[in-house]
Each structure stands twice: as structure tokens, then as C-alpha cells.
ROMARKOL-446661 format. One record per residue (C-alpha): x, y, z. Coordinates in steps of 0.001 Angstrom, whole numbers, plus 500000, padded with zeros to 6 digits. Example, Ala and Ser with C-alpha at 12.3 -4.5 7.8 and 13.67 -1.06 7.14 Angstrom:
BEGIN
[r [512300; 495500; 507800]];
[r [513670; 498940; 507140]];
# end
This chain:
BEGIN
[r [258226; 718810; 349290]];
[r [256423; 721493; 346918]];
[r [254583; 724440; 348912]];
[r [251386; 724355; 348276]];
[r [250670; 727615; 345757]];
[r [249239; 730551; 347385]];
[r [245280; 730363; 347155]];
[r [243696; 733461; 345587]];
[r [240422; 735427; 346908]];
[r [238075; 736894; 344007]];
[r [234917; 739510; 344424]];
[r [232909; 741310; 341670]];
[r [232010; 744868; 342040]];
[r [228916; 746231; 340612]];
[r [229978; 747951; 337188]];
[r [229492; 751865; 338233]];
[r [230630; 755256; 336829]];
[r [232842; 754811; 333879]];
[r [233841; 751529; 333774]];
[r [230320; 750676; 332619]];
[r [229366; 750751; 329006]];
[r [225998; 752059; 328447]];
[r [225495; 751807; 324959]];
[r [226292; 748266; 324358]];
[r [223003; 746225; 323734]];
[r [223902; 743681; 326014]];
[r [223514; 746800; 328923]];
[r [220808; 745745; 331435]];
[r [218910; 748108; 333914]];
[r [221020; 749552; 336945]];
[r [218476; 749193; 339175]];
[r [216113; 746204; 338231]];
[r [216518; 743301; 341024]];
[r [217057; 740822; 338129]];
[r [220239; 743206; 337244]];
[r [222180; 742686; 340876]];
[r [220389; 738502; 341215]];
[r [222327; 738023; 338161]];
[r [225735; 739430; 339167]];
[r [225297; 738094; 342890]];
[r [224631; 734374; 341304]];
[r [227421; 734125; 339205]];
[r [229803; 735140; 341158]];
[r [228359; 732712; 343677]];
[r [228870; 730068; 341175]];
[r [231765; 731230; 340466]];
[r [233021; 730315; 344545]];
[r [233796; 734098; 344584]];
[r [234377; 735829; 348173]];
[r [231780; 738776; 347655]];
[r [230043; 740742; 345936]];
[r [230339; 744782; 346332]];
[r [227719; 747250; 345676]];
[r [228365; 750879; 345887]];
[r [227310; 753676; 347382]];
[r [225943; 756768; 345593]];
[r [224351; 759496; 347297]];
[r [224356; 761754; 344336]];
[r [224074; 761626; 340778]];
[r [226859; 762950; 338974]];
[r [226724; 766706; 337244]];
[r [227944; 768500; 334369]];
[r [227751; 772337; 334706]];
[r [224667; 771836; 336168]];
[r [223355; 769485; 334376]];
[r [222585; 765352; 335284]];
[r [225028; 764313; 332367]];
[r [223993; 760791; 330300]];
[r [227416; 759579; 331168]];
[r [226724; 758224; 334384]];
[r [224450; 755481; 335997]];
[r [220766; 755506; 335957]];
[r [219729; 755351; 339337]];
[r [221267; 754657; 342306]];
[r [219705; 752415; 344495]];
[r [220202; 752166; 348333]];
[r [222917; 749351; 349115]];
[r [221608; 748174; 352268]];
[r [218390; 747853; 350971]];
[r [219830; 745600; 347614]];
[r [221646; 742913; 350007]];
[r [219423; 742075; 352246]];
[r [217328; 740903; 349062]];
[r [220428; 739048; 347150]];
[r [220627; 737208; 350505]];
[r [217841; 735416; 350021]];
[r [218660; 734567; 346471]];
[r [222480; 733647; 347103]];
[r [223625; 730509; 349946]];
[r [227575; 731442; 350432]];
[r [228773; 734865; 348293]];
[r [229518; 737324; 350836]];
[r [227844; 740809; 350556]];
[r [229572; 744331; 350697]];
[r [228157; 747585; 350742]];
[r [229499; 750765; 350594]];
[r [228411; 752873; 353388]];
[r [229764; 756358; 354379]];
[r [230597; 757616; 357555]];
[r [230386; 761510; 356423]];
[r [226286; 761129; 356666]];
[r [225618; 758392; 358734]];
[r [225642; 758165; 362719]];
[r [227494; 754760; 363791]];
[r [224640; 753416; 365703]];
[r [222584; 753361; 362577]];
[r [225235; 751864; 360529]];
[r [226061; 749275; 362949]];
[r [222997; 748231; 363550]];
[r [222198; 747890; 359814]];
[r [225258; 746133; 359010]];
[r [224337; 743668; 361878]];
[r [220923; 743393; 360902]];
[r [222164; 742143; 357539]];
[r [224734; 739427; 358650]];
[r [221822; 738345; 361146]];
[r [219689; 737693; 357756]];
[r [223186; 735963; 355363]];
[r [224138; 734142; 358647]];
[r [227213; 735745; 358614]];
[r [227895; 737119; 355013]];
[r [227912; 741005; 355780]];
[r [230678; 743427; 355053]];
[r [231215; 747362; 355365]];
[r [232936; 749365; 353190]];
[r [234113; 752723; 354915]];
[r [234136; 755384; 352267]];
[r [234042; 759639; 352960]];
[r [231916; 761811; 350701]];
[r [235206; 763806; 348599]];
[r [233327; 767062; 348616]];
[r [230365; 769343; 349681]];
[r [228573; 767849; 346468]];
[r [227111; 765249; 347681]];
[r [226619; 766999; 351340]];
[r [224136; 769546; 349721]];
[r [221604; 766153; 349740]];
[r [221833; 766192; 353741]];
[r [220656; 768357; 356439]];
[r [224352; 769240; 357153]];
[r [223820; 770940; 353873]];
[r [227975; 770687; 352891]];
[r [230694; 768219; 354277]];
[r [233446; 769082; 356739]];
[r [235749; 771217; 355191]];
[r [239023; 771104; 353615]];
[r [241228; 772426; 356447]];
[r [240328; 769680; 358573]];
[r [240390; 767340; 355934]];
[r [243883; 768041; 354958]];
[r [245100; 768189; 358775]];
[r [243608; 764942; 358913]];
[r [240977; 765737; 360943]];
[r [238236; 763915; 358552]];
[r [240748; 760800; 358972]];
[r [240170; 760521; 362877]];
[r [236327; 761285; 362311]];
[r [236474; 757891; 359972]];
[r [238656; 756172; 362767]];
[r [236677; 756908; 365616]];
[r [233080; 756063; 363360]];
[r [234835; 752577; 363024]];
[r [235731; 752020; 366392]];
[r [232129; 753007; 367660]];
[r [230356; 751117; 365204]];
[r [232591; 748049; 367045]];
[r [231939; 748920; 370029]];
[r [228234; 748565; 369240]];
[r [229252; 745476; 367901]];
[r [230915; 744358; 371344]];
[r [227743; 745354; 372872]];
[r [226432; 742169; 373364]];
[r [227905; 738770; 374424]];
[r [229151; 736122; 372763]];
[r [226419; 733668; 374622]];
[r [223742; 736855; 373808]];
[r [223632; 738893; 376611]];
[r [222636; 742194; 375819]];
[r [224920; 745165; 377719]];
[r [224460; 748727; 377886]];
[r [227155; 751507; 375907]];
[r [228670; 754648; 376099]];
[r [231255; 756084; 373731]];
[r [232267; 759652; 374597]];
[r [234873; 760736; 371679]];
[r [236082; 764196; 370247]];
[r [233536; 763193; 366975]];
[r [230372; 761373; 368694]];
[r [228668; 760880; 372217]];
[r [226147; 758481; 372097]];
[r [224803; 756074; 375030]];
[r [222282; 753155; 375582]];
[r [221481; 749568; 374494]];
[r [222259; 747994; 370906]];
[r [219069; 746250; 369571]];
[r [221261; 743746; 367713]];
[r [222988; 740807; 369365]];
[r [226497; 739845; 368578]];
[r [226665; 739090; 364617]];
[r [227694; 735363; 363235]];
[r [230771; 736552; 362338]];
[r [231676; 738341; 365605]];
[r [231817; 741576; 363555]];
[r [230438; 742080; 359313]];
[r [233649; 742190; 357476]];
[r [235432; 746029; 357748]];
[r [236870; 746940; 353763]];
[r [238392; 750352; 352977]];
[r [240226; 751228; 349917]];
[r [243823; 752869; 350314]];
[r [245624; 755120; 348612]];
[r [247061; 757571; 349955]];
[r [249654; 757531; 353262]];
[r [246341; 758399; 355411]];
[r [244236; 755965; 354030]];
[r [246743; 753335; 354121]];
[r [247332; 754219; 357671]];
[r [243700; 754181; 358928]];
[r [243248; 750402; 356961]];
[r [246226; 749007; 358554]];
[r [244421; 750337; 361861]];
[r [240983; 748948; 361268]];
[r [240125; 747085; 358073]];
[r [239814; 743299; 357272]];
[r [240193; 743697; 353232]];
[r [241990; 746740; 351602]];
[r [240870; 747809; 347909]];
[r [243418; 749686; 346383]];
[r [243416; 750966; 341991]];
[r [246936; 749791; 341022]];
[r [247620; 748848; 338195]];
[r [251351; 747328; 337805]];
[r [252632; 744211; 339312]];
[r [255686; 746418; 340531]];
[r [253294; 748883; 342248]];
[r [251199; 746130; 343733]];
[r [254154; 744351; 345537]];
[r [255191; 748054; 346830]];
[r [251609; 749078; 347890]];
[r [251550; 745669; 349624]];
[r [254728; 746000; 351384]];
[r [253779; 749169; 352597]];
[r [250637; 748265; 353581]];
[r [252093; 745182; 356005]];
[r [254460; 747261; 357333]];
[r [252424; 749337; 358981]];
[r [250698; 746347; 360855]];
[r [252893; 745967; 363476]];
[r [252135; 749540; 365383]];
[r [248964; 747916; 366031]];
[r [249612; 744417; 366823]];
[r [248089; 743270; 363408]];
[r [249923; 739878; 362055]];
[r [250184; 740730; 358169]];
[r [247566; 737298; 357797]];
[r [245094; 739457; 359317]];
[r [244570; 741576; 356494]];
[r [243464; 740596; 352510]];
[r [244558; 743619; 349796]];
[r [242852; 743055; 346598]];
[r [242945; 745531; 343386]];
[r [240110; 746353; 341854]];
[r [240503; 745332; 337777]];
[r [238682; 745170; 334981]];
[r [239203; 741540; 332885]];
[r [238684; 741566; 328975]];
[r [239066; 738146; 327169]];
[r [239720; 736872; 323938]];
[r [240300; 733792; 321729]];
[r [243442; 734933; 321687]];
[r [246051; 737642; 323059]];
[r [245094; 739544; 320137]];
[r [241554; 739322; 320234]];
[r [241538; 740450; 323716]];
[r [243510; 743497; 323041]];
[r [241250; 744605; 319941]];
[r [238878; 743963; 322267]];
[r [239681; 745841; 325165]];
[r [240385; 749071; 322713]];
[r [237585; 749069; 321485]];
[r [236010; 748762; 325159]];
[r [237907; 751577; 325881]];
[r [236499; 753760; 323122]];
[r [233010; 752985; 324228]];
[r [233897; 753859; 328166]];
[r [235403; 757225; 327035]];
[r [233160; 758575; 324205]];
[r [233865; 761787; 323194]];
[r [231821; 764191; 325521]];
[r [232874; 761834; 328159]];
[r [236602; 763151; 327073]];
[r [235884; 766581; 327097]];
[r [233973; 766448; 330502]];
[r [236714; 764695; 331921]];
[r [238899; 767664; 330832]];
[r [236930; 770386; 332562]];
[r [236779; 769180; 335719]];
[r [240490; 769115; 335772]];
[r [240549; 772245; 333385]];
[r [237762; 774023; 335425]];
[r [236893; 775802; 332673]];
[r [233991; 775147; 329978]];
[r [235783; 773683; 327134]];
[r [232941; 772357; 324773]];
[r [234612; 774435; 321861]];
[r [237050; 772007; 321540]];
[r [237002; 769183; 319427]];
[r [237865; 765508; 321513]];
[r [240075; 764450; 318396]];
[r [242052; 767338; 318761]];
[r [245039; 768824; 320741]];
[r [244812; 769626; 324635]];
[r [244121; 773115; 325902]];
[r [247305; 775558; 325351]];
[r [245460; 777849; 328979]];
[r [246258; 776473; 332292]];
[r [243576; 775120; 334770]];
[r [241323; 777348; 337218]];
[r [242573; 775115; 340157]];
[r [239406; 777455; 342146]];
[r [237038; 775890; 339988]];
[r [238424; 772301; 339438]];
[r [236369; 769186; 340927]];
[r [239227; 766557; 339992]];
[r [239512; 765878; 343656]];
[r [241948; 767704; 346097]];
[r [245040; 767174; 344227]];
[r [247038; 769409; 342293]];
[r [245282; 770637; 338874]];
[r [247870; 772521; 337918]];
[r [250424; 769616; 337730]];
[r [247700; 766687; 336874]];
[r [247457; 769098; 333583]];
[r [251258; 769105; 333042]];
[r [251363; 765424; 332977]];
[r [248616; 764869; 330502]];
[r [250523; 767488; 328218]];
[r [253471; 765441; 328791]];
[r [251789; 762311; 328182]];
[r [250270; 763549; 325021]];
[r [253366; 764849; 323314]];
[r [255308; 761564; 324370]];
[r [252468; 759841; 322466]];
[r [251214; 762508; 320162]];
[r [247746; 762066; 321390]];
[r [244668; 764027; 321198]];
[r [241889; 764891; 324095]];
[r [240183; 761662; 323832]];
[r [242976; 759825; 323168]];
[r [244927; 761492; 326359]];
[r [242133; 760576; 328710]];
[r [242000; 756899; 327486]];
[r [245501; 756708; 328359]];
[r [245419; 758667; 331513]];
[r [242813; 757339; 333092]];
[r [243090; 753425; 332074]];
[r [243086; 750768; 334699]];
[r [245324; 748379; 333232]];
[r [242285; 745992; 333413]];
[r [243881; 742334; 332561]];
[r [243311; 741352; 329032]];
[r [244045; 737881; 326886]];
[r [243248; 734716; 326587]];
[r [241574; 732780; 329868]];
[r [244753; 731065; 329938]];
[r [246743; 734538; 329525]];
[r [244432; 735965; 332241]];
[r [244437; 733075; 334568]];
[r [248393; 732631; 334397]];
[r [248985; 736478; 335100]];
[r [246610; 736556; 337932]];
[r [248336; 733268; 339397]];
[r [251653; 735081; 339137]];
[r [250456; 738291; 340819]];
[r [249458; 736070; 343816]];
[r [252069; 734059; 343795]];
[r [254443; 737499; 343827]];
[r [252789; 739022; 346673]];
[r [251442; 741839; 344261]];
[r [247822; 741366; 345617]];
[r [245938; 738332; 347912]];
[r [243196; 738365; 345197]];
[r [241226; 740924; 343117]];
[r [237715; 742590; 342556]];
[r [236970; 742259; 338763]];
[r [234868; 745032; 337936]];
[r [232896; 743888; 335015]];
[r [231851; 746515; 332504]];
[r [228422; 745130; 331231]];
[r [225362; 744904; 333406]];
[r [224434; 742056; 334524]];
[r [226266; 739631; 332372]];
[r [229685; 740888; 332035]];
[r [231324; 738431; 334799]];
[r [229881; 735216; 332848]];
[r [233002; 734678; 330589]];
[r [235362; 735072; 333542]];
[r [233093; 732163; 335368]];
[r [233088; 729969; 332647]];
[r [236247; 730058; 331278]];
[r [239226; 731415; 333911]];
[r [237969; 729868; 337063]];
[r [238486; 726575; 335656]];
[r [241944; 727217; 334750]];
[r [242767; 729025; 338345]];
[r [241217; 725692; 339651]];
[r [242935; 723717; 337879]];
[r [246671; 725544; 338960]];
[r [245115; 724589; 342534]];
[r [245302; 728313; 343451]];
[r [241275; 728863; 343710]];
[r [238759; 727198; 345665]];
[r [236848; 724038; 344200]];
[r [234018; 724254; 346521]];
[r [233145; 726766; 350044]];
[r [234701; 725015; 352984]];
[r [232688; 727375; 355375]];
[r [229162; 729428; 355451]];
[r [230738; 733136; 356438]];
[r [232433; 735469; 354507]];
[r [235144; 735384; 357283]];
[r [236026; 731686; 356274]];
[r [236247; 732725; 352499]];
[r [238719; 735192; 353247]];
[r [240310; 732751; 355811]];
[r [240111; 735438; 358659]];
[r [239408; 734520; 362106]];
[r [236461; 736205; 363883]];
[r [237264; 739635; 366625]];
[r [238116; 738864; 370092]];
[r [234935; 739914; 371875]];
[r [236096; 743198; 373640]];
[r [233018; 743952; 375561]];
# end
């Protein structure tokens, strides 16, 4: 007898940052409610898992300066949701919510709240503020420093914010009983009563993307869906491997956990006309002062001299005054000079190739067939398409691949349950009050 394929788990992500194009005329508003109703219906009639909106405590800068390459506005996430809940019947709703800012008693308890009001749709997604850019909004005025961070010590802060917001969680019994707390960690002390009672789901989904060995570690330890960037089949099966692996240490089944890559999806009426398609996407997602501001902050240095169609910088980086993360300037440079003699490529045309997601691009047949194969390969358990129009740009992939994955018998043809927990197929928390 056949096995039956491998079923496949889909979510949308907001469009943010640059995968967005801004200038199409088909852009809507970033912050209009009509913008995220939109989005959070089709994917609901699309059968998709959930929707995820993101977090964004800051807008972005530019030597100083709000740049026009980023969003418009970013609205509150926890203040969206509760409002698409009331527009949507099954989708599941994320948020991302940080636990460099937040205290885990207000987190749970708004997470809670929220799959009180879906009946059991909520889901968190733990994410760290990268940098003191962001912190100079709060009262901490900055963000824990590097040291720590690199000694891991922001890791365990994230770990232990988890397990308290679960605790709080476990508060309250099953048959809703409320009990008192106390947590008394190396990161947070807090005692009392929860004002929430045990969630429909036991406990809102926990998602946390994973890169690095750290990250991977901490989702292994805590998360119900891992979000990861890759962007090969090859890569996925390895990140996926690695990622079940590390189950075990804490008596995790590898069933227990759902990884799904974040990807952007371009179609076509054919092959072709997807790819001319996507490059030109590409062109408008990278313009050329988004090229050369994407070279400073890995350059550190103020390069608007330089023209985008032209060669890369001959200095080296200021790795002092970089803000390309915590990684290595100096080498991230060397491999975009490497990349752009291999390719002969100038500034703009480096970045595009640098910094592309490998989004999946063809025909809906091409598309659907790739993304069966990727399941089917253990490369991924589903994907987050990350559409880059506002609202509309998940339509196409609802109309015309959903029917084909249906049709393979690897998607969904209807919800079999009301929670986001029975989309994903995971089983609710043993109550651990």
C-alpha cells in the first residue's frame, strides 16, 4: 500500500522591511485595518495555518535620518489580532513579541487574553531586540550588552522569559481553578495570581526563528514552530536534521516540533514569465539608494559618492561603526567582493545577489510541485510565504497553487479542528501546575 504523502502546513507573514515593494500601485496602506482583514482572509480561505504580524518597535534610520525605504508605520501586533479575530473563524494568529522590553506577566497575560477571544488561535513569536537601537525607545534607555550577549547570557534571559510566561500559563487549572505563582530566577522574580485562566489551547502556540547554534538550541528547548531564512533544499534538510537532533536532550519527539522557511513565491504563465518576473521584483525591492544604504551599514562608512551601478568600495569596513548585525564586517565585505568579481557585478547588482531569498518562482504547477518535493524531502514541514504587495499579494498563490497542492493530496481541503494547535497537528501541554 502507498503512504499517504506528507501533508504540508502554510502561513503568510505580513510583507515588512524589504521584501515589500512600495512603489508598485497595487501597494496598500501598512497600517489601515482593511490592509491586515485582507491578508488575514485570504489566507483563511486559503486553509492556511496562520497568519504572522511583526513586531517593530522602531522605525528604521539612515545616518540619522527615517529613510523612505522602510514601512510606514508600525502598528502594535497585539492590538491588530485581537481585531482580525473577529473578522477571521479558523486562521491562527501570530505576533511577534519581544522579550528584551516586555516583563513575562504582561506578555502572558496578553497572549492569553487573545486565544481567550480566537478560542484558541493565539501564537507567540519570541524575538530579542539585535541592538541598543531600538532600546533607546524604552526606559532601559539601551539593551543588554554585547558581552553577555555573546556569552550567551541574553540566550538564558529569552529561556527563562519563556518558561515564566508558561508557568503563568500553568497557573490555573485545567477545570479553571485559579492558583497562586512564584518564579524566583537569575533574570525575573515575580509573585501572585494570573488574571487569565488556562487558554483553549493549554498554552498560545510558542514560534522562534533559528539560525544560529544558540537559537537553534533554545527552539529545540521551547518552541512549537521554528522559522528559519534558508534558502536551498540541501540546506533545509541539514537545518532540519540539526534541528531534530537536538530534541532528544529534552525529551521532545521530533513530531512535536513544525520548521517552516520563510519564502517569498513569484508566479508566472510560465517558468519564464515567473523569472522575468521575479527580476524585475527584485529591482524594485533593491532600488538604488536602497543598494547603497545596504552597503554602509556593512561598510560603516558614508558612501553616497558612489554610484549603485558601479564597482564596490576598494577601503575596508569600519567594523566600530557597522550596524550589519554582530557578525564579522570585515569578512561579510570579502565575500561580496568575491561574489562580485565571480559575477562581475556592480553595488546594486551585488546586493540583489547577496541578499536574495531564493523566493520560489514559476508556474503554479512549477511552484506547487517544488514545494511538494521539499516536504516530501524533509527540507521543511511547510512554509511562511511572505508576500511582497500589501494586501493583495497572497491572492495568486490562493487561487492558483492551493488547488494544485490539494489536488497532490498534500494540503488540507477543509479545517478538521477550531485551534491553531490542530492545524499544525500538535497536541496541547501537559498541565504542569
Amino acid at each position: 500500500m502507498t503512504a499517504a504523502p506528507r501533508q504540508m502546513h502554510l502561513a503568510a507573514h505580513f510583507p515588512v522591511d524589504d521584501m515589500t515593494v512600495w512603489d508598485d500601485p497595487r501597494s496598500g496602506s501598512q497600517i489601515e485595518f482593511a490592509s491586515f482583514a485582507h491578508l488575514a482572509r485570504t489566507a483563511e480561505r486559503g486553509l492556511f495555518d496562520f497568519l504572522l504580524v511583526a513586531e517593530g518597535l522602531r522605525l528604521r534610520e539612515h545616518d540619522g535620518l527615517v529613510h523612505d525605504l522602510d514601512v510606514a508605520g508600525r502598528p502594535d501586533p497585539l492590538t491588530v489580532l485581537p481585531a482580525l479575530a473577529a473578522v477571521t473563524d479558523r486562521l491562527g494568529l501570530a505576533a511577534s513579541a519581544g522579550a528584551t522590553f516586555n516583563e513575562p506577566y504582561e506578555l502572558a497575560r496578553r497572549f492569553a487574553t487573545l486565544d481567550h477571544l480566537s478560542a484558541g488561535r493565539s501564537a507567540w513569536n519570541v524575538v530579542t531586540s539585535a541592538d541598543a537601537f531600538a532600546g533607546e525607545n524604552f526606559r532601559r534607555a539601551g539593551h543588554p550588552g554585547h558581552p553577555d550577549r555573546a556569552e550567551g547570557d541574553g540566550y538564558a534571559r529569552t529561556a527563562e522569559f519563556v518558561a515564566t510566561t508558561r508557568e503563568l500559563w500553568d497557573s490555573w487549572t485545567p477545570d479553571g481553578s485559579p492558583r497562586p505563582f512564584a518564579h524566583h530566577g537569575r533574570h525575573f522574580s515575580a509573585e501572585g495570581e494570573f488574571t487569565v485562566p488556562r487558554s483553549p489551547q493549554g498554552h498560545p502556540v510558542v514560534i522562534r526563528a533559528a539560525d544560529g547554534a544558540q537559537d537553534r538550541e533554545f527552539a529545540a528547548s521551547a518552541a512549537d514552530v521554528v522559522l528559519t531564512r534558508y534558502g536551498t533544499p540541501q540546506a533545509g534538510r541539514a537545518f532540519c536534521a540539526d534541528i531534530r537532533s537536538r530534541l532528544a536532550k529534552y525529551g521532545r519527539e521530533p513530531g512535536e516540533l513544525r520548521i517552516m522557511p520563510g519564502t517569498g513565491v513569484v508566479l508566472g504563465d510560465s517558468d519564464a514569465d515567473a523569472r522575468e518576473r521575479a527580476a524585475g521584483i527584485r529591482l524594485q525591492q533593491v532600488s538604488p539608494q536602497h543598494a547603497i544604504a545596504a552597503l554602509e551599514r556593512i561598510w560603516g562608512r558614508d558612501l553616497s559618492s558612489y554610484d549603485p551601478d558601479g564597482p564596490l568600495p576598494a577601503c575596508d569596513p569600519d567594523p566600530a561603526a557597522a550596524r550589519a548585525g554582530d557578525g564579522d564586517t570585515l569578512a561579510l565585505a570579502a565575500r561580496w567582493r568575491e561574489l562580485s568579481r565571480e559575477k562581475g557585478l556592480s553595488i546594486r547588482g551585488t546586493v540583489i545577489e547577496a541578499t536574495d531569498r531564493q523566493p520560489l518562482v514559476g508556474s503554479p504547477e512549477t511552484v506547487a510541485a517544488e514545494m511538494t518535493r521539499r516536504v516530501a524531502e524533509g527540507a521543511a514541514d511547510g512554509f511562511v510565504l511572505v508576500p511582497h504587495l500589501t494586501p493583495g499579494g497572497l491572492d495568486d498563490f490562493v487561487d492558483r497553487v492551493v488547488p494544485l497542492l490539494q489536488e497532490r493530496g498534500v494540503f488540507r481541503t477543509a479545517y478538521t479542528g477550531s485551534t491553531l494547535r490542530s492545524h499544525l497537528g500538535l497536541a496541547a501541554p501537559v498541565w504542569k501546575g
